[in-house]
N, C-alpha and C positions, 0 to 999 in steps of 0.2 A: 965253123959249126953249121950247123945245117939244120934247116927248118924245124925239123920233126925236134930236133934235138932242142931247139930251142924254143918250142911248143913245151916239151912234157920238161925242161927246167923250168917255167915258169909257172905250170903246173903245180911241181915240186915246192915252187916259193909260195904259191897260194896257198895251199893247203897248210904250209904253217901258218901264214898269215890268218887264217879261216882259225886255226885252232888256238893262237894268240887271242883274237876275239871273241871265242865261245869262252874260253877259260875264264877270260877278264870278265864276262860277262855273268855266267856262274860262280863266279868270285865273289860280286856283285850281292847276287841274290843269298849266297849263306852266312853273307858276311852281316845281313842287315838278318837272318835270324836268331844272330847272337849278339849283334854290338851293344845290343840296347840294353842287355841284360844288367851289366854293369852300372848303365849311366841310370836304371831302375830308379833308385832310393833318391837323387839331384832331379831324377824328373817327379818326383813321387809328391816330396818337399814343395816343388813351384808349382808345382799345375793342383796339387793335393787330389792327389790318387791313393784308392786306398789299393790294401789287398786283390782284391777283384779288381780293379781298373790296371792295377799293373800286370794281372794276368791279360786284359785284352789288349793292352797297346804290346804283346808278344803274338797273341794270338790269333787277334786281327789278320794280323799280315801272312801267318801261316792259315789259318783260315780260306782265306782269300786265295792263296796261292793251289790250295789242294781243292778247292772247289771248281775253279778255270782251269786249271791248268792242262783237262783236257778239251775244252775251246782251242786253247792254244793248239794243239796236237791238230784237230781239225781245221782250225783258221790256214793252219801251217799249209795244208793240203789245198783251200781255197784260192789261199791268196799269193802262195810260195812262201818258204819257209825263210827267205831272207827279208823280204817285206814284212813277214808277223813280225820277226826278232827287230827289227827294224822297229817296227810301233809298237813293242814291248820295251825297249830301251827307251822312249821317248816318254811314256808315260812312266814309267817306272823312278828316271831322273826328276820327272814335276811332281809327280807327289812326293819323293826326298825333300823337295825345296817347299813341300807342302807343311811335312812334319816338320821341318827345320825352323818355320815361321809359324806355328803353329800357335796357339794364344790360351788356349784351352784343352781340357784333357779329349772331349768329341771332337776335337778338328784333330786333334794328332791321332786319336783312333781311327778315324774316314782315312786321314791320310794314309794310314801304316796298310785299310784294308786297299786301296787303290796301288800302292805299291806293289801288293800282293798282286792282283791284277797283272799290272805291267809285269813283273816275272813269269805268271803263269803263260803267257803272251810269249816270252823268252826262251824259259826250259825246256821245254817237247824240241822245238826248233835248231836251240842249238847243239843238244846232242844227236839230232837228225842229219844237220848240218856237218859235223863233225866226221862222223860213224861215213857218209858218207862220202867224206876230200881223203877217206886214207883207205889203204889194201886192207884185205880182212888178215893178212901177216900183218900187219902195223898198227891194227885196233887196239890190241890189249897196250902198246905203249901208249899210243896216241891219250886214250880212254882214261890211262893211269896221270898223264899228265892233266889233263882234261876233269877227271873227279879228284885226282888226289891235290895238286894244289885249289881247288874250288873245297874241298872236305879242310883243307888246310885254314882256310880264311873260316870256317865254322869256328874252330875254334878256337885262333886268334882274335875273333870278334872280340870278346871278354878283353882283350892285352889293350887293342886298337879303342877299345870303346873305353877304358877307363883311362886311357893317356889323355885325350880328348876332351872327356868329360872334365877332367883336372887342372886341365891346361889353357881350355880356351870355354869348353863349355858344352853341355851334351845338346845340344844343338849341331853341335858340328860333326857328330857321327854322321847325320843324315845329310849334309850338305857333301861329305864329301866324295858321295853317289852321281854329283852331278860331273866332276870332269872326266870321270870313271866312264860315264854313261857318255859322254861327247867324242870320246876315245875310243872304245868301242865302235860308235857308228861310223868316225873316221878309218879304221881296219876293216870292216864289214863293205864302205867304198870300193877300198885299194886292191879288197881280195876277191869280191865278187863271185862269191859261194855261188853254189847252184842255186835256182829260185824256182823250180818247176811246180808247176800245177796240177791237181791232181782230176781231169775232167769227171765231168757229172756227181763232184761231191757238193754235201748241203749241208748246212749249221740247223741242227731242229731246237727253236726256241723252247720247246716244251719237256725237251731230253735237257737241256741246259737248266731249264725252272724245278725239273726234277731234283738233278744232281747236287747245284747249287742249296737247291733249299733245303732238301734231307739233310747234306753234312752240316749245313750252317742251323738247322732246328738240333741236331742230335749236338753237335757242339754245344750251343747256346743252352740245352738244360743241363748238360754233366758238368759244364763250368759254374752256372748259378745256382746247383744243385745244396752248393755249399751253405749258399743265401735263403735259399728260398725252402731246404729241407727234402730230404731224399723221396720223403711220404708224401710233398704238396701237389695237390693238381698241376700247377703248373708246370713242375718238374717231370710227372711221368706223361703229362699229355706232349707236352715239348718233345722229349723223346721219345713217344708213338709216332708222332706228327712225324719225325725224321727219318726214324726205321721202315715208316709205314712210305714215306717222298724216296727212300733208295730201294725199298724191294723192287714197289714201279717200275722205277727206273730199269734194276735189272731184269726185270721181264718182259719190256718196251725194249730193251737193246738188244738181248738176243734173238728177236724176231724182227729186228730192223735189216733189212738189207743195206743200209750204208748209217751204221752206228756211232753215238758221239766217243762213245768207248767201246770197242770189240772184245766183249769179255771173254768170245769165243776162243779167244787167244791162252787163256789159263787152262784151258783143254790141253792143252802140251806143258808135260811134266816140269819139265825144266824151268820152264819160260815164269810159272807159278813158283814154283820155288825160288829164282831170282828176287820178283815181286815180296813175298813171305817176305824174305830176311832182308829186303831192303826196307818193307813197312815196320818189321819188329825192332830195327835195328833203331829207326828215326823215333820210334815211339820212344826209348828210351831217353836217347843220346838228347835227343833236345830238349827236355826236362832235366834232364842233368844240368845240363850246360847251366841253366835258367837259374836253377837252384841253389847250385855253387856259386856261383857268383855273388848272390844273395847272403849265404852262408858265411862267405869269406868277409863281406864288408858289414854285415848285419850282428855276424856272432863273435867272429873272431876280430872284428872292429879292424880291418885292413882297409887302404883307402882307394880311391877306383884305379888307381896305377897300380898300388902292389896287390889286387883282386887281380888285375888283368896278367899282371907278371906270374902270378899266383899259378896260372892256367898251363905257363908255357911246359910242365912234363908231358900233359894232355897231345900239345902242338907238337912237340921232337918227336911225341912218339908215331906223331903220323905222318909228319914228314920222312923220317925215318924209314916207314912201312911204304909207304904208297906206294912208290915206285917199282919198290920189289913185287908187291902184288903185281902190279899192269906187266911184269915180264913174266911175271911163275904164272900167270894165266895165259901167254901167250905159247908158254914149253909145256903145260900138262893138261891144258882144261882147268873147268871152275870149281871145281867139287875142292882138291888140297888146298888152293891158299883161302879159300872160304872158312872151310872148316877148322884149319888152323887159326885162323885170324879172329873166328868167334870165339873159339874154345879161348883164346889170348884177352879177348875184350870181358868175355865173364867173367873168368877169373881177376882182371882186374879190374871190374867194376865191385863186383864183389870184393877184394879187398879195399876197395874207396868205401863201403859203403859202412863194412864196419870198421874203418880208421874216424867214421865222422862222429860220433857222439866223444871221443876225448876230446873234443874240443881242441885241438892240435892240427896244424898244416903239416907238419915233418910226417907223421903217420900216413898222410893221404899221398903223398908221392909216389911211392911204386904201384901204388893203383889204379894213378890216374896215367902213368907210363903206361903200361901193360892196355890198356882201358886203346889209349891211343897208337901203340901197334898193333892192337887187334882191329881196329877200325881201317887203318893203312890197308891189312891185307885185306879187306874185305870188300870196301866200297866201288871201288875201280872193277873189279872181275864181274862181280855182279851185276853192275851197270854194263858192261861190254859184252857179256854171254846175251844177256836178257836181248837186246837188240842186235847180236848179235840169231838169235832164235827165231828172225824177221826177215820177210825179205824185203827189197827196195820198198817194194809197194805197200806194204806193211809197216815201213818203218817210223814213220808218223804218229801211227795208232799203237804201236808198240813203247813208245815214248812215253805218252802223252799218258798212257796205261800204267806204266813203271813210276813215272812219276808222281801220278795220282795217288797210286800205293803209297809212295812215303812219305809223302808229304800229307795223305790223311792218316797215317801214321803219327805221322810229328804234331798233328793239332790233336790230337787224342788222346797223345801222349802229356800233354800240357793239362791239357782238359781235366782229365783221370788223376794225375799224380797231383796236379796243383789244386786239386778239390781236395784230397785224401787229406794234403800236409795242411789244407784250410780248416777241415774240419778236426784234426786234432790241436791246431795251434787253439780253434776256437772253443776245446773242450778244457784249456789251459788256463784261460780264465782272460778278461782285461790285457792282463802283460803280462804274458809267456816269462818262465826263466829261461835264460839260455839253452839249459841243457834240456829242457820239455821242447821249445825250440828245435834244439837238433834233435832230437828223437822222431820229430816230427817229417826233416828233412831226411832222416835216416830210414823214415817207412816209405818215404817217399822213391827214395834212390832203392830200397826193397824189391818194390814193383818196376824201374828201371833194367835193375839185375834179370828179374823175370822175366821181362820180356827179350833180353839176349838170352837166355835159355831154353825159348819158344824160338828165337831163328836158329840158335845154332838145332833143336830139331828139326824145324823144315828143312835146315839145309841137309840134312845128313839122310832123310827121308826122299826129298826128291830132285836134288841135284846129281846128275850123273857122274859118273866115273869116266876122265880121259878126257882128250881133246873133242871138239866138237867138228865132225865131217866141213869139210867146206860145200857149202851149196853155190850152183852155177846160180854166179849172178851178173850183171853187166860189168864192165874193167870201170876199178874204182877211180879215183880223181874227182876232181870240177868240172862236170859235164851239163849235156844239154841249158837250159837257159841261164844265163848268168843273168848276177842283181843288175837291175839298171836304178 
């Protein structure tokens, strides 16, 4: 065998190595936006959380995550992208061991928003990471394995987090982030991703205090909105304050010559519509998640095992899908399996939504199926066009951008749905009956529906038709600096 040859198989072996470790590592992060949902009502009980506090130890961490996470994208470019991920995984395991020890209901929310942190640290990176150890032929696999088991552990969380919670204790969802996260950094050694730096870029403290505190002001009043009353000062100045911290922002970054976020990037059609239906998509999906779980053990009195077993139509159906999405993206472009896979999620979330006021589990099944092969086909293509709509040099900020989108998506989503179902539960009187109960969760999952019916029109509106040209870009691989 001869040099060269045994140069680019090792190549070859890194690169899955690199993608083992992104996977694990985005596993990781969606696995903690759902596990907890389950262990809800055991943590509710001990630490005595009400209503609203159980919305923040969810929303914290999504919080947190959609407010960094384009730090992260920029960190990425400072420090090299295997160095962030590096000290994304380290914080991200100590605050698990944070919320794991936690004594009180403020230390497990600090903790959950510091977790958020270390992922936002993570994300941008490792699908930077990723997108770039494979050929742009190999992406949509790559990508499909890469989101779609990372999309998978979403919504096993609920399965994983009630076996757990029952078994040993909901403590133990979050500890077991930490050999997850030692394992990780052990692959991310042996594979030695690229680490390249991106010269004359810079973190502007003031673009970070912008962004930060617009979505955490605009969050913070739609979530207490429920508390504090839709009419109170506090509520509409809160979200002034926020609206008024992100216009800034975007008027500060499109006249930035080296941007925290390049919004100039949603100037190309596509790359926007990616974005759209990956934010409309999370707005839903993660209030679902949140809800049902609650649903299943709250109304239909199931216990955190069979809430979480409850969930697995959801899980077949995307493990089922993923895969085939990351190939039907690689033979036709993103436009068919997008628009298929949403048109599939509507229609089954829609029929989950109205199987939920019979009070019945057997009625919700083909919609929480349908619900999870639409997801399958959707999430992986749109993650890999979107960055795929980037070049090298861009692909950081491309990231870091996408990701932002969904994940102030999914805190928004939480925000919005979990005030609506607050505010009806609280027109209910003391103690809700059941079925006022699910009516409640049933407006809630309304607005869920709706927002899959807002992506699948972005996507149909400005996703293109057919494969996407290949742009000259460098020969893909593990290039220039490796991690040391």
């Amino acid at each position: 065998m001869t040099i060269t040859a045994q140069q680019t198989q090792g190549k070859a072996s890194n690169k899955w190595l690199v993608l083992v470790a992104m996977t694990g590592s985005l596993a990781m992060i969606m696995l903690d936006q759902t596990v907890v949902t389950v262990a809800l009502p055991s943590m509710a009980r001990q630490l005595h959380l009400g209503p609203t506090g159980q919305q923040w130890v969810v929303n914290a961490y999504v919080l947190a995550l959609a407010a960094l996470v384009a730090c992260g994208g920029k960190l990425g470019d400072l420090l090299g992208r295997a160095t962030t991920f590096r000290a994304g995984v380290t914080v991200f395991f100590a605050a698990s061991a944070g919320c794991g020890l936690a004594p009180g209901a403020a230390v497990l929310i600090a903790a959950r928003g510091l977790q958020g942190a270390g992922a936002a640290l993570m994300m941008p990176a490792s699908a930077a990471i990723v997108i770039n150890a494979f050929d742009r032929r190999e992406r949509g696999r790559a990508m499909a394995i890469y989101a779609g088991i990372s999309q998978l552990f979403l919504a096993i969380g609920p399965l994983l987090g009630g076996f757990l919670t029952e078994t040993v204790s909901w403590r133990a969802v979050f500890w077991l982030n930490v050999p997850v996260g030692l394992a990780a950094l052990a692959l991310v050694h042996a594979a030695r991703p690229e680490n390249a730096r991106q010269a004359g870029s810079r973190l502007s403290v003031t673009a970070v205090a912008l962004l930060t505190g617009g979505i955490g002001l605009l969050v913070l009043g739609l979530q207490q909105s429920s508390q504090w009353s839709w009419g109170s000062p506090a509520t509409l100045l809160t979200i002034a304050a926020g609206a008024a911290g992100i216009a800034v922002f975007a008027v500060t970054q499109l006249r930035s010559a080296d941007p925290l976020l390049d919004l100039r990037l949603f100037a190309r059609r596509p790359f926007l519509g990616d974005s759209l239906v990956m934010a409309l998509v999370q707005f839903g999906l993660l209030a679902a998640v949140l809800y049902a779980s609650l649903y299943l053990q709250e109304l239909l009195g199931f216990s955190p095992i069979t809430a979480g077993l409850a969930t697995l139509p959801l899980v077949l159906g995307i493990t089922a899908a993923a895969q085939a999405g990351g190939r039907w993206f690689d033979r036709s472009g993103v436009r068919a399996p997008v628009l298929t896979g949403l048109s599939t999620a509507l229609a089954g979330l829609a029929a989950w939504t109205l199987a939920l006021p019979q009070l019945s589990y057997g009625w919700q099944v083909p919609g929480m199926l349908l619900t999870g092969v639409g997801l399958g086909l959707t999430i992986s293509p749109t993650s890999t066009d979107g960055l795929n709509r980037a070049s090298r040099a861009e692909r950081a900020q491309a990231s870091g951008l996408i990701q932002t989108a969904r994940q102030v998506g999914g805190t928004f989503g939480v925000a919005i749905i979990g005030t609506i179902i607050a505010q009806i539960l609280r027109n209910g009187g003391a103690v809700p009956t059941s079925q006022h109960a699910a009516g409640a969760i049933t407006a809630g999952f309304a607005v869920a529906t709706a927002s899959f019916g807002a992506a699948l029109l972005a996507g149909a509106l400005l996703l293109p038709r057919g494969r996407q040209a290949a742009a000259p870009e460098p020969a893909a691989g593990l290039v220039s600096s490796p991690a040391r």
